[in-house]
DRENTORNU-955484 format. One line per field, with one value per residue (C-alpha): residue number from 1; residue in three letters; x, y, z. Coordinates in steps of 0.2 Angstrom, whole numbers, always signed. Example, Ala and Ser with C-alpha at 12.3 -4.5 7.8 and 13.67 -1.06 7.14 Angstrom:
2
n c(1 | 2)
res c(ALA | SER)
px c(+62 | +68)
py c(-22 | -5)
pz c(+39 | +36)
This chain:
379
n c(1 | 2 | 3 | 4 | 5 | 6 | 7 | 8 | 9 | 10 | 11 | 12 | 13 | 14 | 15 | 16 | 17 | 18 | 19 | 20 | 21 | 22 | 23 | 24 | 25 | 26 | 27 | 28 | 29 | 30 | 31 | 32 | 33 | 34 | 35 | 36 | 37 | 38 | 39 | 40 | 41 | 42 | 43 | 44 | 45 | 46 | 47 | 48 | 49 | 50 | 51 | 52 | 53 | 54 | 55 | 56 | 57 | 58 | 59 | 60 | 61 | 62 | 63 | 64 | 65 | 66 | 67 | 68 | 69 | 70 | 71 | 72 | 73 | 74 | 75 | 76 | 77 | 78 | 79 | 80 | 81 | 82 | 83 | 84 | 85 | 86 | 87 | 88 | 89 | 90 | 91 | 92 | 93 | 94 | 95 | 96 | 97 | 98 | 99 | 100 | 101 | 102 | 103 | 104 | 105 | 106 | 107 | 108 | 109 | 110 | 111 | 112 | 113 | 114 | 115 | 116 | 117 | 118 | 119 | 120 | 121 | 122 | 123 | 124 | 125 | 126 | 127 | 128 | 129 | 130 | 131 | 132 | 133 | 134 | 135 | 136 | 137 | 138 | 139 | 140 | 141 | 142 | 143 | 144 | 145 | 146 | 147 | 148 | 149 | 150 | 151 | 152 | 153 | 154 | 155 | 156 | 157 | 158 | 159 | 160 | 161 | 162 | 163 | 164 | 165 | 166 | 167 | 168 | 169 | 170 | 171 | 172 | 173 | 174 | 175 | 176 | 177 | 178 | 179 | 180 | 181 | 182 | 183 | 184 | 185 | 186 | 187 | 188 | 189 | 190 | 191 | 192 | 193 | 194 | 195 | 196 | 197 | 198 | 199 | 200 | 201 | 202 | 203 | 204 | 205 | 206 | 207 | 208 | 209 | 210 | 211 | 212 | 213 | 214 | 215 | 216 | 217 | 218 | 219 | 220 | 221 | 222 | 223 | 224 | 225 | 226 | 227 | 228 | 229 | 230 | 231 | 232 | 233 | 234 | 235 | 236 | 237 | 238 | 239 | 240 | 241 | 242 | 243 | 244 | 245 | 246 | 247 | 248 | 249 | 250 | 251 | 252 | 253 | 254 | 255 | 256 | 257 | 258 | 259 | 260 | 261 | 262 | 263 | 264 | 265 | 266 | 267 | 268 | 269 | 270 | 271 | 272 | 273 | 274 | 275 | 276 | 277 | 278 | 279 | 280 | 281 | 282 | 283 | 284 | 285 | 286 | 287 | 288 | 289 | 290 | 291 | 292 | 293 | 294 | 295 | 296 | 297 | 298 | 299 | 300 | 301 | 302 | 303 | 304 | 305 | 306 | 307 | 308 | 309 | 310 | 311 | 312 | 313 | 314 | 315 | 316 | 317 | 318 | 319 | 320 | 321 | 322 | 323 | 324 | 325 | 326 | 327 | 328 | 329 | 330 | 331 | 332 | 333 | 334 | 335 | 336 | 337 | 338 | 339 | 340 | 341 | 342 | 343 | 344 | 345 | 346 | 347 | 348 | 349 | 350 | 351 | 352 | 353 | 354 | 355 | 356 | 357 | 358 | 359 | 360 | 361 | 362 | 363 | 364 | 365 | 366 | 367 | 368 | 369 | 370 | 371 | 372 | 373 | 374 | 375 | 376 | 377 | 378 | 379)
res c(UNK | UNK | UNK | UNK | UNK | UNK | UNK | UNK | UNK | UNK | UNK | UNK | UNK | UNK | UNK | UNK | UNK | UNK | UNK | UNK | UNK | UNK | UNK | UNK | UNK | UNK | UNK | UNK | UNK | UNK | UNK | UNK | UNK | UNK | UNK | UNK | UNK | UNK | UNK | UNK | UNK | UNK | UNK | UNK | UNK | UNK | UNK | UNK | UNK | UNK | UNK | UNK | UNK | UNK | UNK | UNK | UNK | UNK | UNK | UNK | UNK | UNK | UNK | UNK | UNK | UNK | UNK | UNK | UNK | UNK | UNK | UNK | UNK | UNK | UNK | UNK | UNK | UNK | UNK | UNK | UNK | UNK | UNK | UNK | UNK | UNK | UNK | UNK | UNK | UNK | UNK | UNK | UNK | UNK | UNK | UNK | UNK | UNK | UNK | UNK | UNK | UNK | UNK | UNK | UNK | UNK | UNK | UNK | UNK | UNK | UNK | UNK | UNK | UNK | UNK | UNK | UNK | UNK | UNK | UNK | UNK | UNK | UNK | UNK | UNK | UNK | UNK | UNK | UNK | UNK | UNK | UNK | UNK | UNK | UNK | UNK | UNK | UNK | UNK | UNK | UNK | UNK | UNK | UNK | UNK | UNK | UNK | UNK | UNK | UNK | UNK | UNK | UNK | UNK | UNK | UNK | UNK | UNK | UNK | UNK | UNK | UNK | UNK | UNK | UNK | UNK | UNK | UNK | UNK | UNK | UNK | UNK | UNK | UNK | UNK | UNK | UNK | UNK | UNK | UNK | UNK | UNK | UNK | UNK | UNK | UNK | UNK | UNK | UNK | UNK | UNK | UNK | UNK | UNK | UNK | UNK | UNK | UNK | UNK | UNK | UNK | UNK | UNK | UNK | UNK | UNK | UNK | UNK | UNK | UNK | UNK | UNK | UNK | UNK | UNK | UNK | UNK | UNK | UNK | UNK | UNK | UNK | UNK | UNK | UNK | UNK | UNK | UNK | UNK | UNK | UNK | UNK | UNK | UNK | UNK | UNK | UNK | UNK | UNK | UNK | UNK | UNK | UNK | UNK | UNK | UNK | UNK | UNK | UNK | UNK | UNK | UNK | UNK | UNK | UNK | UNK | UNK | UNK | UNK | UNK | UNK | UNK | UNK | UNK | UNK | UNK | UNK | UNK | UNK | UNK | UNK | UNK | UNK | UNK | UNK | UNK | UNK | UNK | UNK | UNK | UNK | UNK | UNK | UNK | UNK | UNK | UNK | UNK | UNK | UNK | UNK | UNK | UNK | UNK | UNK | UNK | UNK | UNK | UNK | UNK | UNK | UNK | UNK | UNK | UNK | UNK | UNK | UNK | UNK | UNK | UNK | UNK | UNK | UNK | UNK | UNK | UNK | UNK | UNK | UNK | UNK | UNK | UNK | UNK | UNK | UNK | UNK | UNK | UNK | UNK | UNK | UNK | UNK | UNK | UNK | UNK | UNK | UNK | UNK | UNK | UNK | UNK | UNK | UNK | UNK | UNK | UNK | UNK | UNK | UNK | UNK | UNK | UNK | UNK | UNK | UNK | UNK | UNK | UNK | UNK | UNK | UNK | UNK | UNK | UNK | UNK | UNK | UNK | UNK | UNK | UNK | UNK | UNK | UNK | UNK | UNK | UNK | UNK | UNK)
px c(-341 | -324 | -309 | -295 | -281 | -278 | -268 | -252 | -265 | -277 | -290 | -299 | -300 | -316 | -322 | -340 | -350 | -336 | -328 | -313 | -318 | -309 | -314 | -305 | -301 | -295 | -292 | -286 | -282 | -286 | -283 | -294 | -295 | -315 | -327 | -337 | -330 | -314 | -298 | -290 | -302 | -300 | -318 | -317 | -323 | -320 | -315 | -318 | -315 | -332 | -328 | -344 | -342 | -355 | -358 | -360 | -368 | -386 | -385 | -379 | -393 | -408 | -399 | -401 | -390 | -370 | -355 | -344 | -338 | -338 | -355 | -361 | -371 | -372 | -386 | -388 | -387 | -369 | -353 | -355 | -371 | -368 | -356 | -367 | -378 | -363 | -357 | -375 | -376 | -359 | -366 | -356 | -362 | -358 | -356 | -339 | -334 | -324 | -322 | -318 | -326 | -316 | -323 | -309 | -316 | -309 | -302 | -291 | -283 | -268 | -260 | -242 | -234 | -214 | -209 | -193 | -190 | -206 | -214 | -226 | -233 | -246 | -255 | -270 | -273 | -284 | -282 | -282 | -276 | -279 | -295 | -294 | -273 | -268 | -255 | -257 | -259 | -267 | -282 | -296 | -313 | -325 | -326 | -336 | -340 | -351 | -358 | -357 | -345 | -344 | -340 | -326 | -320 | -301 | -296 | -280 | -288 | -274 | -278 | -261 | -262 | -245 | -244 | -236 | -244 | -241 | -246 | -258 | -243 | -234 | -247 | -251 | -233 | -233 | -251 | -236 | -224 | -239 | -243 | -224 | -225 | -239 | -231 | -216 | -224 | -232 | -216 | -206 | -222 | -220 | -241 | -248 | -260 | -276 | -277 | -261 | -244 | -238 | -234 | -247 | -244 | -260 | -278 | -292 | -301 | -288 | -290 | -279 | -284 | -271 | -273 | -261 | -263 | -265 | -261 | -247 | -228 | -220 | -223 | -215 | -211 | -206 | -213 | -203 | -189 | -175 | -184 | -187 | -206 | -204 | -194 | -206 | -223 | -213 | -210 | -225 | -235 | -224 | -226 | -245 | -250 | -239 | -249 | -266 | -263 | -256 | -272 | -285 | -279 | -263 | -253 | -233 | -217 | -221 | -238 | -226 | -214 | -223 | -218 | -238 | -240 | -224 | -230 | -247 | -248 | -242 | -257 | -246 | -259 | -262 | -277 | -263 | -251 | -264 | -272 | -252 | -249 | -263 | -258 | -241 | -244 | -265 | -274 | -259 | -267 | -260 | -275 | -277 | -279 | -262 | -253 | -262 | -254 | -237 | -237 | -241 | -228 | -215 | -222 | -213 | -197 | -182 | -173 | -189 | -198 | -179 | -178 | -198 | -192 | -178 | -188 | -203 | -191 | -184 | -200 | -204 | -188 | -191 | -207 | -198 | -185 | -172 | -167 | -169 | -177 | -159 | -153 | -171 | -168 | -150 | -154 | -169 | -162 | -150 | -164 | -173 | -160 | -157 | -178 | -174 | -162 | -172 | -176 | -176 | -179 | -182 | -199 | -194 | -189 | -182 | -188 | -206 | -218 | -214 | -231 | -228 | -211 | -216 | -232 | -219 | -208 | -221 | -226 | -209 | -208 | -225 | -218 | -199 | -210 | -219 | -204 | -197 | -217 | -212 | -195 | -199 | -212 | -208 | -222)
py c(-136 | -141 | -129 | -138 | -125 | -106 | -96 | -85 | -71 | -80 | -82 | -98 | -110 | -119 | -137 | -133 | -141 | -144 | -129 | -120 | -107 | -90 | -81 | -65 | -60 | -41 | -30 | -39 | -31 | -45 | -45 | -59 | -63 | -69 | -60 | -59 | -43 | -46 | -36 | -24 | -22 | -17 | -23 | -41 | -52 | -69 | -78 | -94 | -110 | -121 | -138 | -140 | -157 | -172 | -174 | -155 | -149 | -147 | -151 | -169 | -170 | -167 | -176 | -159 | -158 | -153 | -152 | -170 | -174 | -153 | -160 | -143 | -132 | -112 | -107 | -89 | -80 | -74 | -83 | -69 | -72 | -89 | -87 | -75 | -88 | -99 | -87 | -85 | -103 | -105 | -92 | -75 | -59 | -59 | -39 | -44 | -61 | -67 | -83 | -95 | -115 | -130 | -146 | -152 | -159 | -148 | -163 | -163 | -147 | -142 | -131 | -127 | -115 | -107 | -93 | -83 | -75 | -65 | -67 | -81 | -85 | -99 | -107 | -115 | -125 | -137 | -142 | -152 | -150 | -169 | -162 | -143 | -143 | -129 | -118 | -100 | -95 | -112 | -111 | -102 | -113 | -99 | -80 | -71 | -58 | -71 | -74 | -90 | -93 | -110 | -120 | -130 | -143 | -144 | -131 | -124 | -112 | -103 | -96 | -85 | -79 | -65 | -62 | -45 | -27 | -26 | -10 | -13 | -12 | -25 | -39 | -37 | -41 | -56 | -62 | -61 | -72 | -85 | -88 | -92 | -102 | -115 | -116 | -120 | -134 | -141 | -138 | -150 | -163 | -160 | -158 | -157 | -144 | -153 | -140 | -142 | -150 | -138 | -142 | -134 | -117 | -119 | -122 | -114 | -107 | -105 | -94 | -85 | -74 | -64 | -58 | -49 | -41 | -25 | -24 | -32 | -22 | -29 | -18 | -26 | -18 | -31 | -48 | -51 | -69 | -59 | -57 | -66 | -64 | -70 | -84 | -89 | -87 | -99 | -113 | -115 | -112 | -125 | -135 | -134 | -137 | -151 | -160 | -152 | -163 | -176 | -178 | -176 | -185 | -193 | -182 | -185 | -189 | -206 | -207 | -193 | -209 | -216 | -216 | -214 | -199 | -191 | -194 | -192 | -173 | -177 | -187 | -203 | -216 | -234 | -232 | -224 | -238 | -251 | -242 | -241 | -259 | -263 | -250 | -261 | -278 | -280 | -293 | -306 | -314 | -305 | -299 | -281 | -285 | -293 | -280 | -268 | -277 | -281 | -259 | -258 | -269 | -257 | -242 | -237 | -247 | -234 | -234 | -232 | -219 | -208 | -210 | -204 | -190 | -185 | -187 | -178 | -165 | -163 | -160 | -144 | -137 | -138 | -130 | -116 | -113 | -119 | -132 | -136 | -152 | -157 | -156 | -165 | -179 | -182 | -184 | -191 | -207 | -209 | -209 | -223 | -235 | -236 | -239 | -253 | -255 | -259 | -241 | -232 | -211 | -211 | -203 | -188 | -177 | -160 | -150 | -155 | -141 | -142 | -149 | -164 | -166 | -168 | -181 | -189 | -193 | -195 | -209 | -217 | -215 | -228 | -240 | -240 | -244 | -257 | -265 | -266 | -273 | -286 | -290 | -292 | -301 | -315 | -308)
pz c(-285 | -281 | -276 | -285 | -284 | -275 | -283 | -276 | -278 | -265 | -278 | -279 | -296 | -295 | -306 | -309 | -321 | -334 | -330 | -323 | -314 | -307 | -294 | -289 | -272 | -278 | -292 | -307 | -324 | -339 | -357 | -365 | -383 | -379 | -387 | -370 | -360 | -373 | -375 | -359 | -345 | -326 | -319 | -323 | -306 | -314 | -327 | -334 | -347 | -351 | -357 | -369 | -371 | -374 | -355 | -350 | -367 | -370 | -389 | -383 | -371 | -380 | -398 | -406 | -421 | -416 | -424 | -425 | -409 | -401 | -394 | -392 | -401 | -402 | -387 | -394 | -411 | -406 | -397 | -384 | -381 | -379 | -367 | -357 | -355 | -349 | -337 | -330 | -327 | -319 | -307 | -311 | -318 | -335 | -337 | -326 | -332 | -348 | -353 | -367 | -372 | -378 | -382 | -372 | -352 | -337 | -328 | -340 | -340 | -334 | -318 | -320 | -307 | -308 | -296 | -296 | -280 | -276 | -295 | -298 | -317 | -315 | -332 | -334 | -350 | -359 | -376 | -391 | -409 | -416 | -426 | -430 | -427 | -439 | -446 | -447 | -464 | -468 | -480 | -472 | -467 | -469 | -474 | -460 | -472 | -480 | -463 | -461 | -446 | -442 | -423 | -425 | -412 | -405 | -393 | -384 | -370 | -358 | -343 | -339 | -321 | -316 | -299 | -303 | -308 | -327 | -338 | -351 | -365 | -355 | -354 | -369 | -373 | -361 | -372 | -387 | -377 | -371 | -390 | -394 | -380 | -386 | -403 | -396 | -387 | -402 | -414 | -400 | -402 | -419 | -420 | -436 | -446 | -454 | -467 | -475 | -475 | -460 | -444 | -433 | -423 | -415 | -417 | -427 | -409 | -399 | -384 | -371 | -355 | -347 | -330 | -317 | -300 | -300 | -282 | -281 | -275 | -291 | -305 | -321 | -338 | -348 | -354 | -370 | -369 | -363 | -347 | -333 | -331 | -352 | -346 | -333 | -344 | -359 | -346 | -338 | -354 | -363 | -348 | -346 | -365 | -366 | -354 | -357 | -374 | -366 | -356 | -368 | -383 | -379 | -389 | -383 | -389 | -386 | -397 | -412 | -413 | -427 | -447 | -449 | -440 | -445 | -463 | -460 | -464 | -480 | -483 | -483 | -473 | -470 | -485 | -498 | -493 | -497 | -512 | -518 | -516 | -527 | -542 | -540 | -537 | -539 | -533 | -527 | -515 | -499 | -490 | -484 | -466 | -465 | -476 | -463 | -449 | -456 | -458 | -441 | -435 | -443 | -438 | -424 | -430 | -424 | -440 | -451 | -438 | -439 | -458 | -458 | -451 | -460 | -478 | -472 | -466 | -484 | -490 | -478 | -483 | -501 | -498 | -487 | -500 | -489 | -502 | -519 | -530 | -536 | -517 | -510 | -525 | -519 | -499 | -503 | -512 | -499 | -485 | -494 | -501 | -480 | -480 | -493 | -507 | -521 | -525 | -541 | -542 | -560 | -557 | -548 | -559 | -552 | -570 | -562 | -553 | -535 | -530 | -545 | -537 | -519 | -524 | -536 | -519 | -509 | -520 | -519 | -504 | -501 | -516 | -504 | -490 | -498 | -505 | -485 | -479 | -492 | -485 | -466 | -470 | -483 | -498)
């Protein structure tokens, strides 16, 4: 066990056995979305975040079947069993504890601290949304009613820590602003949802536990953005889940600058590409490994990533209602005579459903990229 932080409350943060663990040194009041000792509670001792990942988790160990890459697999009938039994091992009473498990690894996780004058807002944060990123009225992946509730990998877990005495109303307002928080930091990495052509406002399993000091002088009111205990909890939230991802997948403005990954959640890929070159030109000759490697050398090209951006940009707003097909047609013919001039828009006919019209552009899109692939290099 190493102590790799303390707290302005004095209370310790432990690395055990994958895990971030809490310890606390007085009378905490916690509001945790876990479903061990969850929602507003005033007896919690500790509280914790498991990284079941292939090196800690049992599953992995004995080769037992586990879901792709979470490496773990359900120790109980119930997630709160389970996480009972992972309380038990990380040597806390599990009738006082909360806690919350990621496949992420608790090196990776994140300590962010800002204080204004005597208030100090501390977040802890693992994550990773590269695999169950998603956007909140996605598609569902299951129906508990149908019992059938399956673990999904790719977590964003906080751990808010207020160093100030907050009235159950209020932390449950600053739980609120946390949330707004950690989309914001994915709307700036431009993260994507896997369940649709959304931009991700989190994960499928995400998790957040709240916790302020109940014997603390400071008594607070307010949580919401206009205050400064809001302001504090966006920032380091914002901060920490930035490089929680960073850590754990790589995930950064410098990864996003990519035409593949800008596109990618419009199911535009390297396979699509090629399987759109053959329709168009069949077997020419050019072989896939070098049409493959000639797209990659374009792929973070600044004029094509920008123009990537911009025409994928057109397509959310069509789908938000924010423009319509004659308008997307217009820009989007503009935007790809700049990818390359031999373009025609002929097929993307505004009288066409939306979804016909947004497959229809997407389309040209590949064919306009193609056409620039050829260009560069010599085809």
């Amino acid at each position: 066990m190493v102590m790799i932080y303390e707290t302005s409350m004095k209370d310790p943060v432990y690395r055990y056995q994958n895990a971030i663990v809490i310890s606390f040194n007085g009378k905490r009041n916690v509001l945790s979305t876990s479903p061990l000792n969850g929602g507003y509670r005033e007896d919690i001792k500790a509280v914790f975040n498991q990284g079941e990942s292939a090196n800690s988790c049992t599953a992995c160990k004995e080769k037992t079947p586990a879901p792709k890459e979470s490496g773990c697999k359900m120790r109980a009938p119930t997630y709160e069993e389970h996480l009972a039994i992972i309380a038990k091992e990380l040597g806390l009473d599990a009738s006082y504890t909360t806690g919350l498990s990621t496949a992420a690894f608790a090196e990776n996780a994140a300590i962010v601290e800002e204080k204004h004058k005597s208030l100090t807002v501390t977040a802890i944060v693992t994550g990773g949304v590269e695999v169950n990123g998603g956007r909140v009225g996605d598609p569902a992946s299951f129906d508990e009613m149908d019992k059938k509730v399956p673990v999904r990998e790719g977590t964003i877990n906080i751990i808010l820590l207020i160093d100030a005495n907050l009235p159950p109303g209020t932390l449950t307002r600053a739980l609120v602003t946390c949330t707004e928080a950690k989309t914001a930091a994915l709307q700036e990495l431009m993260a994507q949802s896997n369940y649709s052509s959304g931009l991700a406002t989190g994960s499928g399993t995400d998790g957040t536990i709240v916790v302020s000091n109940m014997e603390s002088d400071i008594h607070l009111t307010w949580a919401g953005k206009h205050s400064k205990l809001g302001e504090l909890i966006g920032r380091v939230v914002i901060k920490a889940v930035k490089e929680a991802l960073y850590k754990q997948t790589g995930l950064s403005p410098q990864m996003q600058h990519s035409l593949l990954r800008r596109i990618k959640r419009y199911k535009v890929t390297e396979e699509t590409m090629w399987n759109r070159y053959r329709v168009l030109f069949g077997d020419d000759g050019y072989k896939k490994f070098d049409f493959m490697h000639n797209l990659h050398l374009l792929d973070r090209q600044e004029d094509l990533v920008t123009l990537t951006s911009l025409y994928v940009h057109l397509l959310d707003q069509l789908q938000w209602g924010l423009l319509n097909k004659r308008e997307v047609k217009k820009a989007s013919e503009f935007i790809l005579k700049e990818i390359a001039e031999d373009v025609v828009l002929e097929k993307a006919d505004p009288s066409k459903s939306d979804e016909d019209f947004i497959k229809d552009l997407l389309e040209l899109y590949e064919e306009t990229l193609i056409s620039r692939i050829r260009r560069e290099s010599g085809v």
